[in-house]
NUBATOR-212179 format. One record per residue: residue number from 0; residue in three letters; y, z, x of N, C-alpha, C in turn. Coordinates in steps of 0.05 Angstrom, whole numbers, plus 5000, padded with zeros to 4 digits. Layout:
N
     k     r   n.c2   n.c3   n.c1   ca.c2   ca.c3   ca.c1   c.c2   c.c3   c.c1
   NUM   ala      Y      Z      X       Y       Z       X      Y      Z      X
...
! end
This chain:
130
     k     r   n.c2   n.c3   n.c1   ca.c2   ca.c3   ca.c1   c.c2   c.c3   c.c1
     0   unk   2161   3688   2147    2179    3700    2126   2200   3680   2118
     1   unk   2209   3667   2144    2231    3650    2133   2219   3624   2109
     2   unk   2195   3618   2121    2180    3598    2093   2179   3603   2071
     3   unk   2169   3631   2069    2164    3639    2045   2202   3641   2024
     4   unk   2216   3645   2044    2238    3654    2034   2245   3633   2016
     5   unk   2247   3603   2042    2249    3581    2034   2240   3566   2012
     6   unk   2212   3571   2011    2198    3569    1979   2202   3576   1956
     7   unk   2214   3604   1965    2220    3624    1931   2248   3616   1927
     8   unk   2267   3602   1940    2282    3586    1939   2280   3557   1929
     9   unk   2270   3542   1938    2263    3523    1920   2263   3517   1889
    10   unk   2233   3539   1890    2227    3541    1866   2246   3555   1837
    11   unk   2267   3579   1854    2288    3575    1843   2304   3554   1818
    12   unk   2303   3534   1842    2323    3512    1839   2316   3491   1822
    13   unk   2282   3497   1829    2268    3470    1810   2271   3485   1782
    14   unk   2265   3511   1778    2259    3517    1750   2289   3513   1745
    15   unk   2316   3514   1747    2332    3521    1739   2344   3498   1730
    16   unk   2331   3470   1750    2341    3449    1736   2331   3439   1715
    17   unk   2290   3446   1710    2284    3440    1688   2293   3455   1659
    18   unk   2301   3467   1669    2319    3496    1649   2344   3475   1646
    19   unk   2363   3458   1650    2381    3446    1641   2376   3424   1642
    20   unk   2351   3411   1638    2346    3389    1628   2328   3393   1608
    21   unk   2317   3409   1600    2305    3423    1574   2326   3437   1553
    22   unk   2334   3449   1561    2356    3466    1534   2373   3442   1528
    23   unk   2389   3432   1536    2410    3404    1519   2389   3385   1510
    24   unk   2372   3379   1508    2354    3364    1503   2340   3377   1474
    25   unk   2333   3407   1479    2317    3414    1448   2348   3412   1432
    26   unk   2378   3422   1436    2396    3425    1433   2411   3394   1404
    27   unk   2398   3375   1427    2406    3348    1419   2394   3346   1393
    28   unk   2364   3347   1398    2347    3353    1366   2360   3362   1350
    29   unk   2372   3390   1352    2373    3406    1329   2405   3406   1323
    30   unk   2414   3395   1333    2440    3377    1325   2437   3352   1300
    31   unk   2418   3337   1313    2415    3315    1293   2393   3326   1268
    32   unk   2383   3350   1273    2370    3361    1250   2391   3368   1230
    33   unk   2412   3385   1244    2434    3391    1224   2452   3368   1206
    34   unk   2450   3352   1226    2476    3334    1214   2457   3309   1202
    35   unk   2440   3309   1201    2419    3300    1174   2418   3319   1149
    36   unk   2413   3340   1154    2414    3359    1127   2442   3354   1121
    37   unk   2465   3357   1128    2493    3366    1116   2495   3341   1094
    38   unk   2517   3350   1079    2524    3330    1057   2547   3311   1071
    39   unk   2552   3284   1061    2576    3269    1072   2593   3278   1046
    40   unk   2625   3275   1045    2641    3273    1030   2640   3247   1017
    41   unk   2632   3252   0983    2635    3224    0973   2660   3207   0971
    42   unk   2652   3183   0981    2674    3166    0963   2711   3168   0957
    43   unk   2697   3187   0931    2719    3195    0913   2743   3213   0920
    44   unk   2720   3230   0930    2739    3257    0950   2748   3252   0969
    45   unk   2734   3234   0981    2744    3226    1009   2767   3211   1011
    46   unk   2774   3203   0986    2809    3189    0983   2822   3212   0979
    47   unk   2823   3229   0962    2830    3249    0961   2838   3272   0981
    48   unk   2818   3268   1004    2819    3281    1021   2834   3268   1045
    49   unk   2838   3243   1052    2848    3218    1067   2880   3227   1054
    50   unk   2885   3221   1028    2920    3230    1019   2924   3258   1020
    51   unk   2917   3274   1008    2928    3299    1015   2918   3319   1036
    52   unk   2902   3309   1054    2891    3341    1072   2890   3328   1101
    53   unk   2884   3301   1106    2876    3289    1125   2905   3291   1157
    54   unk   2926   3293   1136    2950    3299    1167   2953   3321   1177
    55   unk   2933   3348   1161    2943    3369    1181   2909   3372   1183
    56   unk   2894   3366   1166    2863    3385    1170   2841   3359   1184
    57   unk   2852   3333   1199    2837    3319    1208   2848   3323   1238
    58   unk   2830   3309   1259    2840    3304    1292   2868   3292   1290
    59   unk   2876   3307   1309    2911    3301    1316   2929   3310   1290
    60   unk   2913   3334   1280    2928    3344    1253   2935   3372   1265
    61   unk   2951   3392   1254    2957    3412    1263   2944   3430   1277
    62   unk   2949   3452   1298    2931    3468    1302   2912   3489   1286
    63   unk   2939   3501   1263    2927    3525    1249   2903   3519   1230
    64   unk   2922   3487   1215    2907    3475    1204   2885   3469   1208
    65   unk   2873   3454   1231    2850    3449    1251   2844   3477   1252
    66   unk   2841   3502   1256    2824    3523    1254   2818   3533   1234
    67   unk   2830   3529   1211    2814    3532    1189   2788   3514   1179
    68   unk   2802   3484   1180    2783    3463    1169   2795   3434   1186
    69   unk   2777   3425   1194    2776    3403    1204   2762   3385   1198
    70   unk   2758   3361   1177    2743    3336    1157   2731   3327   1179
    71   unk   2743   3321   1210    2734    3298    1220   2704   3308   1234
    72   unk   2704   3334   1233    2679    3357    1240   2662   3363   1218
    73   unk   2669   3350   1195    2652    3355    1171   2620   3361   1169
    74   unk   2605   3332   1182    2582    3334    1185   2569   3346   1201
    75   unk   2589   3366   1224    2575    3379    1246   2568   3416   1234
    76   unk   2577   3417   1210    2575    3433    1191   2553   3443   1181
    77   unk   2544   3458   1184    2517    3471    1164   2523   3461   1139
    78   unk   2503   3464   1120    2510    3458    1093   2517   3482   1083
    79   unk   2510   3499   1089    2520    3528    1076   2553   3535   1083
    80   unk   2563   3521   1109    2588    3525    1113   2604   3501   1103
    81   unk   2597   3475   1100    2608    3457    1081   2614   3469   1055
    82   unk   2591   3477   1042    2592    3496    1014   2616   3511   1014
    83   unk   2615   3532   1032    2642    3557    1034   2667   3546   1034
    84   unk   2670   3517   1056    2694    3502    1058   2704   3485   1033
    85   unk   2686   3480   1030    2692    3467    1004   2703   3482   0977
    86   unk   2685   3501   0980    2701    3531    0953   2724   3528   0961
    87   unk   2739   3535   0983    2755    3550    0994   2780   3521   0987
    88   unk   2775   3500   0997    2793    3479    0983   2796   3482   0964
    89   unk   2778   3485   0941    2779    3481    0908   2798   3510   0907
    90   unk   2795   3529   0915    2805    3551    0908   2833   3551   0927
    91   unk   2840   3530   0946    2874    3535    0946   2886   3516   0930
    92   unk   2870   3488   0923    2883    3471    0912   2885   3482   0882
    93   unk   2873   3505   0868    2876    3503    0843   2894   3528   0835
    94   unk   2903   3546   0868    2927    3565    0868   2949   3548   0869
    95   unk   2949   3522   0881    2974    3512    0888   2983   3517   0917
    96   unk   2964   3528   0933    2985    3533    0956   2970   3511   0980
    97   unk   2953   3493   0967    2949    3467    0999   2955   3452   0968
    98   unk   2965   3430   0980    2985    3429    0998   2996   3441   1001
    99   unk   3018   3452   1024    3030    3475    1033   3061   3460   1021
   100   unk   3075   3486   1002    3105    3474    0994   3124   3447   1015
   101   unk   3128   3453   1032    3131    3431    1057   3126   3405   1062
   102   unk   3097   3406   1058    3086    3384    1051   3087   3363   1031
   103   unk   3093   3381   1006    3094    3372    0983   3117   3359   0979
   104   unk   3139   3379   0991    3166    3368    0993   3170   3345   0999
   105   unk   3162   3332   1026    3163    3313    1040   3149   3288   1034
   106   unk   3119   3303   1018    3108    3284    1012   3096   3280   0985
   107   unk   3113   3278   0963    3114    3280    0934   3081   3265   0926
   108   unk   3079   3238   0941    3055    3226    0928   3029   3232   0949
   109   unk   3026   3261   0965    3004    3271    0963   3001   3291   0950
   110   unk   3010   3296   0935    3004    3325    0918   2977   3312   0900
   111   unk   2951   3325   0908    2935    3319    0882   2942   3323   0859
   112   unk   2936   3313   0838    2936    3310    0802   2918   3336   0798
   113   unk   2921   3335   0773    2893    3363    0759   2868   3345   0756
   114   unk   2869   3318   0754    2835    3308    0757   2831   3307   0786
   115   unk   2851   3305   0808    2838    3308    0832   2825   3336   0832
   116   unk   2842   3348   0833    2837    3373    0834   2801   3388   0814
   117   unk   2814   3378   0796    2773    3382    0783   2752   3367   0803
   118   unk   2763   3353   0806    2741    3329    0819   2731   3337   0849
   119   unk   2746   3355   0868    2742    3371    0882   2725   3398   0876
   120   unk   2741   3406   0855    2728    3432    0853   2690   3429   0842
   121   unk   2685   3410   0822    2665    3394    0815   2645   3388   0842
   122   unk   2666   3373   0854    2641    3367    0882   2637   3398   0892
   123   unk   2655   3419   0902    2645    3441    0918   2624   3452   0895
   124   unk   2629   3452   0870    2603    3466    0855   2577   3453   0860
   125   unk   2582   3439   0871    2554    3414    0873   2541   3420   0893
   126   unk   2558   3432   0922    2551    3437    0944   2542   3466   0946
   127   unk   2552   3489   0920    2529    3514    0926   2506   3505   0927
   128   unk   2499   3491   0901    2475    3481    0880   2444   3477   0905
   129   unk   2464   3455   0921    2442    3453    0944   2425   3469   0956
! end
């Protein structure tokens, strides 16, 4: 009895490790499946996004900020949630309220222009399309 105990023990142990050396592993795939499909930020935006968004919505940028949107997590993004994030910029930058008054205060020459501002909103239309 004690053998047998010993065995169904084992085998336990073996399946459980191939069980965590199998799941992070299909895991890893379908990580780099995602972040091959997602879109990068072009260029253009990405200055745009470097002057006005990048001190509170990049790493070592605010917390609240950081739970809304975080750039430096961009590509770990579905493309369908890049899409949404991206609306959601075009639609505070063209209320006026990101930059946040505060910001603006302090920092007069990140306030996007109205061609930044198209030029964002332009790229997120680009990113339903996909």
């Amino acid at each position: 009895m004690k053998k047998l105990t010993f065995i169904f023990t084992l085998l336990i142990i073996l399946s459980m490790a191939v069980v965590m050396v199998v799941i992070p592993s299909q895991s890893k795939g379908q990580n780099k499946t995602v972040k091959e499909q997602t879109n990068k930020i072009p260029d253009n935006i990405n200055k745009i996004v470097q002057n006005s968004c990048a001190p509170c919505h990049m790493q070592g940028g605010k917390g609240m900020a950081l739970a809304h949107l975080n750039f430096s997590n961009w590509e770990t993004y579905s493309p369908e949630k890049q899409a949404d994030k991206a609306a959601s910029v075009c639609k505070q930058l063209t209320k006026g309220s990101m930059p946040p008054k505060g910001f603006k205060a302090s920092h007069p020459d990140a306030v996007p222009t109205a061609e930044q501002i198209k030029a964002v909103c332009d790229w997120a239309d680009s990113l339903k399309k996909k």
